[in-house]
N, C-alpha and C positions, 0 to 999 in steps of 0.2 A: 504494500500500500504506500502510496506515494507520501512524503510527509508535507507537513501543513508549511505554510510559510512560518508562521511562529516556533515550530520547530527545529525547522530550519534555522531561525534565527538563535535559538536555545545551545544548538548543538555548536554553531559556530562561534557563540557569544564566549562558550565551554573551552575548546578551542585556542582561542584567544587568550583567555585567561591562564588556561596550562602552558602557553606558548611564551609568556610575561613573565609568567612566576619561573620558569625555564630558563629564561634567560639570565632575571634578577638574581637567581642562585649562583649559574656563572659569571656575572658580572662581581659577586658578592666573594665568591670565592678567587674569581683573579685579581680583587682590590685586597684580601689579605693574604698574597702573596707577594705583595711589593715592600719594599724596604725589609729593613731588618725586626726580625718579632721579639720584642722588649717580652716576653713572658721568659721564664725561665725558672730555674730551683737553686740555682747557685749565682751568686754575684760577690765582686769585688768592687769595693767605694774605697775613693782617696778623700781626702779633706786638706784645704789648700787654707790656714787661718787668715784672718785678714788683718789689717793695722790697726795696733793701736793707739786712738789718739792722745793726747794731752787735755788735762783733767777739765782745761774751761772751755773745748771741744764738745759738744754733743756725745758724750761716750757709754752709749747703749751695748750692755756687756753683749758681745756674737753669742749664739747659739745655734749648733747645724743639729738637723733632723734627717732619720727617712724616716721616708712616708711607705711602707708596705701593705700591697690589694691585691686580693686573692678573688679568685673567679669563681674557688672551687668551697665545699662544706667544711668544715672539722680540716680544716685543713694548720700546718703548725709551721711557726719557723724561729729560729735566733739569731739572733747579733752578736760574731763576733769577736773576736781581738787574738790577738798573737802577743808572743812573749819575744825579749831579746833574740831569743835562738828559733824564733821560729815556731814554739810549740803551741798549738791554738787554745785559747781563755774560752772556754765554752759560756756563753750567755743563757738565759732565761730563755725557755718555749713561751710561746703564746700560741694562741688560738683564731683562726679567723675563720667567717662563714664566707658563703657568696659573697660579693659586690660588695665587703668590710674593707676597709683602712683600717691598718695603727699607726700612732705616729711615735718614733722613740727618740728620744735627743744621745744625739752619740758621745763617747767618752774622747775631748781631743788632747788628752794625756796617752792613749794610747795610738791616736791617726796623725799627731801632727809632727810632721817632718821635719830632719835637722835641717837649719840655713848652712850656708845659703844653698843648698842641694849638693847633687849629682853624687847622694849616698844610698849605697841598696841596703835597705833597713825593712825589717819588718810592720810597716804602721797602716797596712789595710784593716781593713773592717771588712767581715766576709756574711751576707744574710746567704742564708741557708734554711729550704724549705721544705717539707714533704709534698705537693703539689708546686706547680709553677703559679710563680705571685708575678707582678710586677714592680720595682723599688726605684722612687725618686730621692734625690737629693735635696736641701736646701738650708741656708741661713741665714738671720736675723739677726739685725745690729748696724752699729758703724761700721759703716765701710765695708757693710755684709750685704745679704741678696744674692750669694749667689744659688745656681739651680741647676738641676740636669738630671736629665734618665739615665739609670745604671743599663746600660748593657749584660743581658747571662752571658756566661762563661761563654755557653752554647754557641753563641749568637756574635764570638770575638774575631777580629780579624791581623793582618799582619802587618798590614800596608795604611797609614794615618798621614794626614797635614794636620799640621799644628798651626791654626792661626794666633797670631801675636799681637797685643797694643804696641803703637811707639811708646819708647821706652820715656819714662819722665826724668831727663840732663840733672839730678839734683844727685848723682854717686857720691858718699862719703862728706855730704852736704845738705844734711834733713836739717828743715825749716820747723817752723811749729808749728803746722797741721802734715806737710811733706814729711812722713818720717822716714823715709827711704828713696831710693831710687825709683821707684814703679814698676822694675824689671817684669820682665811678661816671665811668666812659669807655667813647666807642663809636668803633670807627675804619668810615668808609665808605670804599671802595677803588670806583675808575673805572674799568671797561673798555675804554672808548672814549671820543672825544674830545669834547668842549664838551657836560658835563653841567650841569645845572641841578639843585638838587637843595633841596626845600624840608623845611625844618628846623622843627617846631614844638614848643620847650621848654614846659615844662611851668611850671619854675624857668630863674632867671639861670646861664646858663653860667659858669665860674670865669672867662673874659675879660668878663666882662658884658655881652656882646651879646646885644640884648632882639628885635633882627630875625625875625621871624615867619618869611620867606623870605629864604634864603642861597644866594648861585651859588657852586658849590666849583670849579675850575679843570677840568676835563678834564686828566686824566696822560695823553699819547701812552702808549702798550704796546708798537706795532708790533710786532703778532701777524702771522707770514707766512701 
């Protein structure tokens, strides 16, 4: 039996819709395959302090945070720290459900880095999850603000530019709000053990090494 127009119009209206929803799925799934996926179970955060001013400055003490969100229920993770030699400070578990935040304020007695650099020291902060979360950076304060999405492990690559501020002309000549040079800094964090890692300056590093290629030590992590 021949069908009606209105069935007609039913079956292709049908059709259409399957045809939509079809495509929205591949379009949905080729837009979360672009860039790099910030979910992950392990990460590595540096913490880069900021200046502090002089007392009749504006001097709001810094405070850095992450921020950890989990997608998943009962899900658990910790924050946490290394010793001199390497051997990991286990932190507290917490708990997150779906679509939860924590926010933890980090310890920068244990992330913050000797001046003026270019030492392999142990001063990561390692979050560590049983589901994959994802972990922001940031801090608050003078001369703070700063922010940034950790990268997982997973998700690391080999090959970086480092972009730089011009550097502020006041070396060995802090003013009083100026308390240093401005020098631009980059911290690279190891995952694993006996990296190589080549360095190519543009300009003289503040310790004056002019070395093209640089071996930076491998930090053990012992990630279980």
């Amino acid at each position: 039996m021949a069908l009606s127009i209105y069935s007609r119009f039913r079956l292709g209206l049908v059709a259409f819709i399957v045809v939509i929803l079809g495509v929205s799925s591949m379009t949905s799934r080729a837009q979360s395959q672009k860039g790099i996926n910030p979910d992950g179970r392990d990460f590595f955060i540096g913490y880069m302090p900021a200046i502090a001013h002089t007392s009749f400055f504006t001097n709001t003490r810094e405070v850095a945070y992450v921020l950890v969100s989990s997608y998943t229920d009962n899900n658990t993770f910790q924050l946490n720290y290394f010793d001199g030699g390497g051997n990991v400070l286990y932190g507290l578990s917490h708990t997150l459900n779906a679509g939860q935040s924590l926010e933890l304020p980090i310890d920068p007695s244990q992330m913050a880095p000797t001046k003026p650099g270019e030492v392999a020291e142990y001063k990561a902060g390692w979050v560590h999850s049983k589901y994959p979360v994802t972990v922001q950076f940031y801090s608050e304060g003078s001369s703070a603000g700063g922010l940034y999405d950790a990268i997982p492990v997973s998700a690391l690559g080999k090959n970086y530019v480092v972009a730089a501020w011009v550097d502020n002309p006041l070396k060995n000549n802090p003013g009083s709000i100026n308390r240093d040079s401005s020098s631009s800094e980059f911290m690279i964090i190891a995952p694993y053990n006996n990296t190589d890692v080549t360095f190519v300056p543009i300009r003289r590093p503040t310790k004056g090494s002019l070395e093209s290629i640089q071996e930076l030590e491998r930090m053990e992590r012992r990630i279980p």
